[in-house]
N, C-alpha and C positions, 0 to 999 in steps of 0.2 A: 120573256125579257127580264133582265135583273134591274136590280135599283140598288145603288152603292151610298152607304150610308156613316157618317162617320160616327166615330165612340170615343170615350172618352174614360181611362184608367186613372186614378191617382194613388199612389202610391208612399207610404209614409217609410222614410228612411231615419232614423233616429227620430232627433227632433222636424229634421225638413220634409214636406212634400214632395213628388215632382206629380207632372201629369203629362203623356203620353196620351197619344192620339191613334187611334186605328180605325179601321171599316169593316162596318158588315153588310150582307151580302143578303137580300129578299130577291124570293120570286114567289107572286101571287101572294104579297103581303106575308107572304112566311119568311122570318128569319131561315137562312139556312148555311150558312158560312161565316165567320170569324177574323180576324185578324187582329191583333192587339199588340200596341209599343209600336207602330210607325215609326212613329215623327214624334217629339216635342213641340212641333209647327202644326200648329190647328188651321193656322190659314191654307199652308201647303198641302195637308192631308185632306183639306174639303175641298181645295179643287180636285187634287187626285182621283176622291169621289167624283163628285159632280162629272169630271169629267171624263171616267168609267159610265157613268150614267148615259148620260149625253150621246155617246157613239158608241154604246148598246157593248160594252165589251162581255163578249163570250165566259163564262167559268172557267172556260179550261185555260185562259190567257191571264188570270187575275193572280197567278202565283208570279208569274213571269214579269209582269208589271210591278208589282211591291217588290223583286228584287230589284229591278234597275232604277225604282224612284229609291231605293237605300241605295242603291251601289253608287 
């Protein structure tokens, strides 16, 4: 079973910040997948997690999912 987890980038552009939101990906406590820059929306990108979590979503669907919560 995986656990969907969110991350957190910030990124300095001249003077400004931004910070960008993504998820990674454990199984059996081990990091093992990536994703980084979602969202700007920390609220939207933890449920995305959460609720990848929640109804146990498979790996091999988890590329599929981050395009159509961007698209």
């Amino acid at each position: 079973m995986y656990k969907y987890v969110i991350n957190e980038t910030t990124v300095r552009d001249g003077d400004a910040e931004r910070t960008w939101y993504g998820i990674d990906v454990y199984r059996g406590g081990e990091k093992i997948r990536s994703v980084y820059d979602i969202s700007p929306d920390r609220e939207a990108t933890g449920r995305l997690a959460r609720t990848c979590s929640r109804l146990g979503l498979d790996l091999i669907h988890f590329d599929d999912v981050i395009d159509d919560f961007i698209g």
